[in-house]
N, C-alpha and C positions, 0 to 999 in steps of 0.2 A: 485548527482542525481537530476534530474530537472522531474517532470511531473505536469500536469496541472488537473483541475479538468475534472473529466471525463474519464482520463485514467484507465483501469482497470489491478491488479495485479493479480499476485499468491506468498504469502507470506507462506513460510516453515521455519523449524525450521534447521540449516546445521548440527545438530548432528541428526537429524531424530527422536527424540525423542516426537515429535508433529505432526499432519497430516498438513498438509497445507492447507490453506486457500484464498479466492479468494476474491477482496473488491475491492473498487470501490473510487477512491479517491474527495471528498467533497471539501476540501480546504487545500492546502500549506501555512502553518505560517511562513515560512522561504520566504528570497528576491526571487523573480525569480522563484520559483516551489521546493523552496530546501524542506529540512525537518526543521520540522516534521509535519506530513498531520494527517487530518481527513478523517478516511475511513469510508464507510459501508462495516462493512463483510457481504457478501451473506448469512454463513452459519448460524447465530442468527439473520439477522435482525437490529445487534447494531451497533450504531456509535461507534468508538475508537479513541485513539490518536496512531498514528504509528510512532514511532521513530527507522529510522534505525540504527542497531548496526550489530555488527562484527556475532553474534550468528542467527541471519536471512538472508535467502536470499531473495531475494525480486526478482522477474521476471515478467516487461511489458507483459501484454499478447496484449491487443489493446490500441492504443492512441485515445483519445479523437479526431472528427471531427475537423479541423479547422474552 
C-alpha cells in the first residue's frame, strides 16, 4: 500500500466489531508511502500510528492533490 500525506481513509475493523473511522494521513515511515503512517482521526482529534494488519480494512476515500 503506497499513500502519501494528504490522502484520506476510512479504516474499519473486517470482523465489524469496531465502527470505522475516517483519518487523514500525516507521514509514511515506510520507503515510498508504505506503512506504517501517522494519521489524524477526524473522530478524536488524535494523531495515531497506523499499522496495516490482516484484521483492518483500510479504503482511499480521496488522494491527496498533486
Amino acid at each position: 500500500m503506497h499513500l502519501e500525506p494528504g490522502d484520506r481513509l476510512l479504516v474499519s475493523d473486517r470482523e465489524g466489531d469496531r465502527a470505522g473511522h475516517v483519518c487523514r494521513i500525516l507521514s509514511a515511515w515506510g520507503a515510498d508511502g508504505t506503512p506504517p503512517y501517522v494519521v489524524l482521526r477526524y473522530d478524536t482529534g488524535n494523531e495515531e500510528l497506523l499499522v496495516p494488519d490482516a484484521e483492518l480494512e483500510i479504503r482511499v476515500l480521496t488522494h491527496a492533490p498533486a
